[in-house]
C-alpha positions, 0 to 999 in steps of 0.5 A, spaced: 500 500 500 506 505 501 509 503 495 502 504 490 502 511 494 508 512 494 507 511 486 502 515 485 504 521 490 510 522 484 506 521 478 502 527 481 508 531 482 510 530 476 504 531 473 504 538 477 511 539 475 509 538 467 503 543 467 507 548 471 513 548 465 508 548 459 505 554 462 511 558 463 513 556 456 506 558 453 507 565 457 514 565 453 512 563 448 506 567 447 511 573 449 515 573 444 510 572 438 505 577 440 510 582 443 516 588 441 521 583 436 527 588 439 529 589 431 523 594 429 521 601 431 518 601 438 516 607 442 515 608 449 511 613 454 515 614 460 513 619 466 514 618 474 507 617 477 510 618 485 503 620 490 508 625 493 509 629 486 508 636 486 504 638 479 512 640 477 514 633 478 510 630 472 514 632 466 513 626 460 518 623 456 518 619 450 523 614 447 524 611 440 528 606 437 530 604 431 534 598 432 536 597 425 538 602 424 541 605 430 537 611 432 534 614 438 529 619 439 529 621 447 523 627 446 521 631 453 514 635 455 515 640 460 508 638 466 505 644 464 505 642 456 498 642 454 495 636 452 490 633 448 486 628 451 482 624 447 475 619 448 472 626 449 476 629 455 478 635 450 484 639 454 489 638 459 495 640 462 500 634 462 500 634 469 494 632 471 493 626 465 494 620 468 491 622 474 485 623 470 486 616 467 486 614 474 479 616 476 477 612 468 475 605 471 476 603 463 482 605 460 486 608 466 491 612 467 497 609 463 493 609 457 490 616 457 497 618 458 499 614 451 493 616 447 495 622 450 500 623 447 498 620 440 493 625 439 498 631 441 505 630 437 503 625 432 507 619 433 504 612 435 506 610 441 507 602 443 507 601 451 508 606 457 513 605 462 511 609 468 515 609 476 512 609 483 517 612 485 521 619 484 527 618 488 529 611 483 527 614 477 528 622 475 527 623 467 532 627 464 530 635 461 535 637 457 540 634 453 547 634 459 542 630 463 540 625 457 547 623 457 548 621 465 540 619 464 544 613 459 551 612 463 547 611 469 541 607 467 544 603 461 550 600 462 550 592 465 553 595 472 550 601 474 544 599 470 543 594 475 537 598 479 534 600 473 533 594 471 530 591 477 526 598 478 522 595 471 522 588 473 519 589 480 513 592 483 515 599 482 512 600 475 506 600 472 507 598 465 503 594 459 511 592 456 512 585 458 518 582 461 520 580 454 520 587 452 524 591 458 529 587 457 530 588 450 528 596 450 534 597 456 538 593 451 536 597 445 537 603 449 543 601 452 546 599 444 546 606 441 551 611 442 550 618 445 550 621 438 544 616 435 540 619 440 536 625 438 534 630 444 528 633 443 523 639 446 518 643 442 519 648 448 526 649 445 522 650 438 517 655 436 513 649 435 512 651 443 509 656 445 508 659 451 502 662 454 497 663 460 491 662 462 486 666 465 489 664 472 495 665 469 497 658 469 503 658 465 502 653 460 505 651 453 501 649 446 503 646 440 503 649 434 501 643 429 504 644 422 510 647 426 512 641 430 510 635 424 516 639 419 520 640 426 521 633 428 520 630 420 521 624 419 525 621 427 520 616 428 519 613 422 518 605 421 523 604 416 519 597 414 513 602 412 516 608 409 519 603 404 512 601 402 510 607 400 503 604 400 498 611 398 493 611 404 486 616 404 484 617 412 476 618 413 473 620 419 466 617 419 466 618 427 461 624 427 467 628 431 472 634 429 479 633 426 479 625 427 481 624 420 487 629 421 489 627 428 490 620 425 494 621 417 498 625 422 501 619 426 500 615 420 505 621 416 510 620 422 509 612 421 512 613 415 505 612 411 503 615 405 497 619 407 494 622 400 488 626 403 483 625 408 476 626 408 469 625 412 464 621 410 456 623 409 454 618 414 457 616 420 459 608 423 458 605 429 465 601 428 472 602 430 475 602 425 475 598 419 479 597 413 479 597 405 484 595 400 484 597 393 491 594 391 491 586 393 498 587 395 497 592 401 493 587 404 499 584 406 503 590 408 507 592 415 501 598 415 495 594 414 498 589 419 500 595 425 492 597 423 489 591 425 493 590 430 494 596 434 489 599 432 482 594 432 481 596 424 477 590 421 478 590 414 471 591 410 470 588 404 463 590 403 461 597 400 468 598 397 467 604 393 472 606 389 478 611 392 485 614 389 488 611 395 491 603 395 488 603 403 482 607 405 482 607 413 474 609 416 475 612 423 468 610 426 465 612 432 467 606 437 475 611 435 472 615 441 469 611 446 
């Protein structure tokens, strides 16, 4: 009778054993294919989200690599920068963003904080990398500071509490365990020199203004900032499709079409021109080849992917474009 327990209690365990390792490789699994490749352009939002800041604490950075190519975007927004919020919320300064999100039981802080930013400079942002705690973490505002930021965060030994700040509970983030890692590796790759410093402040892109409260705030001028940051976030794999895209906004709000074709432009798409449809859609956003190659393309791919664009093969009218994209109203909820 021991013995046949004793049988059994090791099939059990190894049984246990079996299941506990296949799960841990399908999450790698599953990490690996559906996440950041470390090859490609990738784009993440970062800010320090301490309870204890003080609205001057929340200053916002944004960091973008091409791995491929060896270059970097690091691009800072002042906390009084003036944002658009999209899914109705209109304008915010960037200080009071992700609390907001907070308050937002259905997007939550980080995302409204990355759409944010999507809807204000134009470029498509991937993830968000946000810490708890100020002391660990202080984001770089000028160009000298990037440079320590890099030497004292980017190396394999004085990155070490870096890299245990991103994978511990000191963060909120939508990046995978996978994707730090190969992010703090990219990063680490590139030198100095292939990392664009950037500050619409420090441009006549930013203007300074001032409420009727006389808070000091700064806005974008939009034609401004899309020539003064050009083509540093383009995806290479995109640009050289050069597929021809028409952006029609059907969501029955303002500016749709033109907010998109901006972070399509900046993707490195061919957006030829944008229009407004007669009726609206209740979609979210649907998709319409009239090229058969383009159905297979990076673009249409990142559409389907990371932006919910089902493709619509009813009601194909004609279009001057090869990839017609149709924001409808789920874009804005």
């Amino acid at each position: 009778m021991r013995r046949k327990t004793s049988r059994k209690k090791i099939i059990l365990w190894r049984i246990s054993i079996l299941i506990i390792a296949f799960n841990i490789s399908l999450v790698i699994f599953l990490s690996f294919k559906n996440g950041w490749d470390g090859v490609n352009r990738f784009t993440i939002v970062l800010q320090n989200i301490d309870k204890r800041n003080k609205a001057t604490d929340y200053g916002l950075a944004v960091i973008s690599v091409e791995p491929k190519m060896h270059q970097g975007v690091y691009l800072y927004l002042k906390p009084n920068f003036l944002m658009e919020a999209p899914y109705g919320y209109k304008t915010y300064p960037l200080y009071s963003i992700y609390k907001l999100g907070e308050l937002d039981t259905l997007r939550g802080g980080g995302k409204l904080l990355k759409k944010a930013v999507e809807s204000t400079i134009g470029i498509k942002t991937d993830r968000y990398l946000l810490f708890k705690n100020k002391e660990a973490i202080k984001l770089p505002d000028t160009r000298e500071k990037l440079s320590e930021f890099k030497r004292d965060n980017f190396r394999l030994i004085t990155g070490l509490p870096f890299i245990k700040t991103m994978i511990t509970a000191g963060i909120v983030t939508d990046m995978s365990f996978w994707e730090r890692l190969r992010f703090f590796w990219a990063v680490r790759n590139l030198r100095l020199d292939q990392m664009m410093y950037l500050d619409p402040t420090e441009s006549a892109a930013g203007r300074k203004e001032e409420l009727p409260d006389r808070t000091q705030i700064y806005t974008l001028d939009w034609e401004l900032y899309d020539n003064f940051i050009l083509n540093d976030f383009q995806d290479i794999r995109i640009r050289e499709e050069n597929f021809t895209i028409e952006v029609q906004n059907a969501s029955g709000g303002e500016k749709i079409a033109r907010q998109f074709a901006r972070i399509l432009n900046h993707m490195g798409a061919h957006v030829v021109f944008t229009t407004t449809a007669i009726e609206t859609n209740k979609n979210y956003c649907q998709i319409k080849f009239y090229n058969a190659k383009a159905r297979q393309s990076i673009i249409a791919q990142i559409l389907k992917k990371d932006y919910n664009c089902r493709e619509d093969n009813q009601n194909i009218n004609q279009s001057a474009a090869d990839i017609k994209v149709v924001i409808g109203e789920g874009f804005l909820k």
